[in-house]
N, C-alpha and C positions, 0 to 999 in steps of 0.2 A: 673572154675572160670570165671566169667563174665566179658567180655572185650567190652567198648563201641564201639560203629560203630565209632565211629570220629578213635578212635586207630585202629581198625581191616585195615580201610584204607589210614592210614596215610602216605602217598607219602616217596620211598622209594630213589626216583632220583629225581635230580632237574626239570628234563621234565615233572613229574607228579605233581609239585607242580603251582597249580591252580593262575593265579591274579595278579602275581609280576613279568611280564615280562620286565620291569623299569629295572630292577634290574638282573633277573635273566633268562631272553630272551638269544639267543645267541647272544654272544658279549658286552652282557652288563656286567660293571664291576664286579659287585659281583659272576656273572659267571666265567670268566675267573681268580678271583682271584681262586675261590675254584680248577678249573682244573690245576693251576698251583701248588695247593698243598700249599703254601706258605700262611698263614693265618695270617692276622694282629688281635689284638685287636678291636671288635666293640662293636658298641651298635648297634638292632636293637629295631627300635620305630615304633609303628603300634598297630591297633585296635585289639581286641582279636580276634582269628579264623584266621587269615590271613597267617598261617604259618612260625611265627617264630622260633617257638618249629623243627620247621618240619626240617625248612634248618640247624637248627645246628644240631641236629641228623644227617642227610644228609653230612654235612661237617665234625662231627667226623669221620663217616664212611667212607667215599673219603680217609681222611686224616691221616687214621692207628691210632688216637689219645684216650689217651683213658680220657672218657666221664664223667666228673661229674656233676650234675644237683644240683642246690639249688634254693629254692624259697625264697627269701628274705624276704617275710611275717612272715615265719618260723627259716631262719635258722640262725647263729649268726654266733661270731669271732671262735668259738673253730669248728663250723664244716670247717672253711678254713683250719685250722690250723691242721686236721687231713688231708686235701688231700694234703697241703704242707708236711705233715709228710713223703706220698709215693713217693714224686718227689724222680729221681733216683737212684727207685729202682724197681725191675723186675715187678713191677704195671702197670710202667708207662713208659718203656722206651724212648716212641720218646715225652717225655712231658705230660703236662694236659690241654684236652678243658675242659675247665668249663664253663658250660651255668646255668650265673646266671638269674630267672627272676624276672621280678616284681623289678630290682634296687634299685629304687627310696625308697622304703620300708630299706635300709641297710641307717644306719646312717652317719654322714663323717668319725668317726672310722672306722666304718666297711670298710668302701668306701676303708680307706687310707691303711688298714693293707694286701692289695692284690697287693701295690704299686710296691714294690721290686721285686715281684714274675710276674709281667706282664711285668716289665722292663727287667729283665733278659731273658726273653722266654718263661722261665720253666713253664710259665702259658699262657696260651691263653685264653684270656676271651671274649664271645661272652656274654653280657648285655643284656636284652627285659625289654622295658617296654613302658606301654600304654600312658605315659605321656612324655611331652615335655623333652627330657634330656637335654637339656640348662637350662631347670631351673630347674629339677631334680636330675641331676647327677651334683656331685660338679667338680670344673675345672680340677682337678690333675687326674681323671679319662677320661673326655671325648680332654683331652689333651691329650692322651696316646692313642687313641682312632678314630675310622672309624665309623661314624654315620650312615646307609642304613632305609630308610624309607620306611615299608610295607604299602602300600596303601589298603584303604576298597576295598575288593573284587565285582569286579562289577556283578550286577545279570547273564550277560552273562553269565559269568565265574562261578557264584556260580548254574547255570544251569546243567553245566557240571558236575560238582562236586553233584547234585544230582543222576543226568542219571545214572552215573558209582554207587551209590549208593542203586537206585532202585535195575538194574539190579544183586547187587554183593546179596541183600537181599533177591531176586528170587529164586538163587542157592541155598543159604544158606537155605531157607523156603521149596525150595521145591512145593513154589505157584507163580502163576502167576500174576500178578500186572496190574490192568486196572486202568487208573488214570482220573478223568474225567478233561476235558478239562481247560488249564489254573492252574489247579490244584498243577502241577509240578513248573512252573513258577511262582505261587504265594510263594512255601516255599523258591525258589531264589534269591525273592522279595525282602520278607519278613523279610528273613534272618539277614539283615542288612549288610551284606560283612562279617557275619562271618560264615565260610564254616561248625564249631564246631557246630551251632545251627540249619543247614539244615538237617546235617547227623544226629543231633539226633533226628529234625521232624518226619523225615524216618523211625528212626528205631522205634517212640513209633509208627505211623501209621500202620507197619506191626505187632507190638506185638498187636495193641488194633485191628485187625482185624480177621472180623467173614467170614472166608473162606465160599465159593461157591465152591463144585466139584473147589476144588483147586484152584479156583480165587478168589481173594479180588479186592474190588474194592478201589483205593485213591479217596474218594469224597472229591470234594473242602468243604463241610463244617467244615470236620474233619481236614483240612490242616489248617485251619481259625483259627479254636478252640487250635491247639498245635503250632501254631506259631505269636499268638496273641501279640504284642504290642513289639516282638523280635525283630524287628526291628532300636526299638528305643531307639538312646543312645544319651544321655545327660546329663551326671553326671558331677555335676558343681565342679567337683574337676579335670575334664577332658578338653583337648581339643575340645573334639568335641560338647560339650555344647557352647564353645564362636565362634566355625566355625558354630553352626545355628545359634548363636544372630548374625553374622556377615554376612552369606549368605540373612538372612530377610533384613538388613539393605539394603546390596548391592543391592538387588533387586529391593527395593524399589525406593532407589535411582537413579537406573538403569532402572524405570518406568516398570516394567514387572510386572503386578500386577498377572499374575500364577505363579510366582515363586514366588512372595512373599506370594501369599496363601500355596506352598507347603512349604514352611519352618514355615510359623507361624502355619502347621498344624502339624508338626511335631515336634515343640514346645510343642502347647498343647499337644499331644496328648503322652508325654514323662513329663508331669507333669507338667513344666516350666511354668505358669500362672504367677506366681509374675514378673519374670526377662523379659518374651515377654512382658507385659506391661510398663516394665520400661525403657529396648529399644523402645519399639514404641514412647514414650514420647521425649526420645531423638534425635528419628529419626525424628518428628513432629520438632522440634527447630533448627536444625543439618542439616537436607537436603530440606523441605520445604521452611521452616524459612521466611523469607520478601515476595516471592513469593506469598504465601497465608496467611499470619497473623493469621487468623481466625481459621487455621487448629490448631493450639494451644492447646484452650479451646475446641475444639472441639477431639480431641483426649484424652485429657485430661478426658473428660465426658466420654468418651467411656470406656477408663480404669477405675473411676471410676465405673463405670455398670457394667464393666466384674468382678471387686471383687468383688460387692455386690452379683451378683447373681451368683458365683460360676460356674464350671464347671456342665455340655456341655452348658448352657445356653450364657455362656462367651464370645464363640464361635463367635457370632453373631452380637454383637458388634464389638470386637475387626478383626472380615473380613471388617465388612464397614471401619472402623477405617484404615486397609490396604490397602484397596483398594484404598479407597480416594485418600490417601499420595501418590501410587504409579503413582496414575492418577494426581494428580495437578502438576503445576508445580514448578520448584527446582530452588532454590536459598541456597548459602553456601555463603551469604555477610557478615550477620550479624557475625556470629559467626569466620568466619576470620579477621576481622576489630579486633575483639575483641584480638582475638590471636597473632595479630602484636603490639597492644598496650600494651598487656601484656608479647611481646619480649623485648620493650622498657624499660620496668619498671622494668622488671631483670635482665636488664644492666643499671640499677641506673641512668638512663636518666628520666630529669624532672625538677627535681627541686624548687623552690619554685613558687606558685601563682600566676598569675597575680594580683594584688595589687586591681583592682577593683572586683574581683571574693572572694575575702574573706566574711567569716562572721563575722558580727558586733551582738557582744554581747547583745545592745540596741537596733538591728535588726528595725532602722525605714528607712524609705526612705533617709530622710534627711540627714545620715549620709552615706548609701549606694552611694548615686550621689556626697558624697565628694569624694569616693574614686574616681570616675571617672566611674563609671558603669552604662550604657545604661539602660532603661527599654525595654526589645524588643519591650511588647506592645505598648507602645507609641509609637510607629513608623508604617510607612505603611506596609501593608503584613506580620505584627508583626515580624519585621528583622531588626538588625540593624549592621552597620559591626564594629566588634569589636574584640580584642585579647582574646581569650581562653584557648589555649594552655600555659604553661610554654614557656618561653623564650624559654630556651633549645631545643624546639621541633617545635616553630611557622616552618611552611612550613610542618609540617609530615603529610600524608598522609596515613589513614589507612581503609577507608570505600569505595568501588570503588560499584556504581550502578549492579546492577543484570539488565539484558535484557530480565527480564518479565517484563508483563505488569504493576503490579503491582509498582515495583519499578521505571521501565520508565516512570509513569506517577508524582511520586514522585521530580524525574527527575526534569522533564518539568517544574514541577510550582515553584523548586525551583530555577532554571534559570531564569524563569522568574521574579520572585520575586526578584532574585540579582541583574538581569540587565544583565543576562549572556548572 
């Protein structure tokens, strides 16, 4: 029967599980809990490949327990209800680990009918799943519950875990592996941190390979072609879709225009064309903002262009479009003035009109300057000083200058023009 490479070496001890030394290093918590035997309720949350399957196998085993697996995609109320059947009896003596995964897939029934049986002991439930369980998992379970978060496996690490991969397919072939340069390191790369999609790179390059007097060669082009676009994850039902609209951001913001090219490339290059555009739009108003005005419409145009002409051509736009923003300078005035005004207004502060700020129905001058209301323009430097504000608010302050230039010079003339 056919057994995939990811299974044939799937980590048998905690020291051979690759990535999650956070967690599972010596001395780190999740370590010491497993060697103390003593097993609480968790969830583990992490991208796929990262070994969460791994360590609870690894912790049934430690922990003499015996092991049931559901995938919540699949399984329902009646398949709990058959391993609660075996509790306390010669099945399951010292209890049941259940390693449910994929959680978030079990509805809040389902969630709640494992309640009793987690709180009494007689269940141990060890949770995975790829999405947020704060907003996945309802509260009665992650209240009962130890959250440990796998981290993407970094290429380092996902290095190793080809090496011992290469080599274990050597033995097993019976041929020798010549990899050309880079070659190994690109499927580590490429991988994405999940170790699941290296080990099976490997193992299609040795089945699609045309042996030499018992050597095959890994050429980087065939490593290209079976770990193409693996990489890349972005599924806007995921986390890790709003941590690259949020790393572009930060970047940006952050003036590093290479990092904001590698995450806007990694955007497109994961499909995301709509939603890159409509962060960058927001990033244009949001972190530029007063500092450069013009960057606006001009971002603006860019995203137009990138939808018209579709991908790769999109591409090219939307780099200057990055680039710019991350090179001009940043201003956050606008859009925080705004935010304090509208702390104000939802704590019902305000109140009614100044009296000369109203509209007149008959909207002619004549009746405007009864109320008492200024023309600015008729006055010099078209300014005249007058109450705007609601009573309630006269004295609030919510627009504070940026110290670009653009706004300092805004500054300046309006000082001047006060008499400041």
């Amino acid at each position: 029967m056919y057994q995939p490479l990811a299974d044939l070496l799937r980590p048998q001890s905690l020291d051979d599980v690759f990535g999650q030394d956070h967690i599972l290093g010596q001395g780190a918590i999740l370590r010491r809990l497993v060697d103390s035997g003593k097993i609480p309720n968790m969830i583990f949350y992490g991208p796929s490949g990262t070994g969460k399957t791994t360590v609870a196998n690894i912790i049934a085993k430690q922990t003499n327990r015996t092991l049931f697996q559901l995938n919540a995609t699949t399984a329902s109320t009646a398949d709990i209800k058959n391993i609660v059947a075996q509790l306390d009896t010669f099945m399951a003596p010292n209890g049941v680990l259940l390693y449910l995964d994929e959680i978030q897939s079990f509805n809040k029934k389902q969630q709640q009918s494992l309640l009793e049986h987690i709180e009494n002991g007689k269940i141990t439930l060890i949770a995975s799943t790829t999405e947020n369980p704060y907003f996945y998992v309802f509260n009665a379970i992650l209240s009962r519950s130890t959250v440990f978060e796998f981290k993407q496996i970094s290429a380092q690490a996902a290095l190793q875990a080809v090496n011992r991969a290469v080599a274990y397919m050597q033995e097993r072939t019976a041929l020798k592996a010549t990899a050309e340069e880079g070659a190994l390191e690109y499927i580590a790369g490429a991988c994405g941190g999940d170790i699941r999609k290296a080990l099976n790179a490997v193992e299609v390059l040795f089945s699609a390979a045309k042996p030499v007097d018992d050597t095959i060669v890994l050429s980087l082009d065939d490593v290209k072609m079976v770990t193409q676009k693996s990489a890349m994850r972005a599924d806007r039902d995921g986390d890790n879709f709003y941590d690259l609209l949020s790393a572009l951001q930060k970047s940006i913001r952050g003036s590093d225009p290479d990092a904001a090219c590698h995450y806007l490339a990694r955007l497109l290059e994961a499909g995301q064309l709509q939603a890159t555009c409509r962060r960058l739009m927001v990033i244009a108003a949001e972190d530029v903002g007063l500092a450069f005005p013009q960057i606006i419409p001009i971002v603006k145009s860019s995203v137009d262009m990138a939808l018209m002409l579709g991908m790769p051509e999109a591409r090219i736009p939307l780099g200057d479009a990055a680039i710019l923003m991350a090179t001009s300078p940043k201003s956050n005035t606008g859009h925080i003035a705004l935010d304090m005004a509208l702390e104000d207004v939802r704590k019902g502060k305000g109140g009614d009109f100044p009296r000369h700020l109203q509209n007149m129905h008959a909207d002619t001058y004549t009746m405007e300057r009864e109320q008492g209301y200024q023309y600015p323009h008729d006055f010099p430097g078209r300014w005249v000083q007058q109450q705007y504000l609601p009573d309630e608010l006269v004295g609030a302050s919510y627009y504070r200058y940026g110290e670009n230039k653009m706004e300092q010079a805004a500054k300046q003339y309006w000082d001047l023009v006060k008499g400041k």
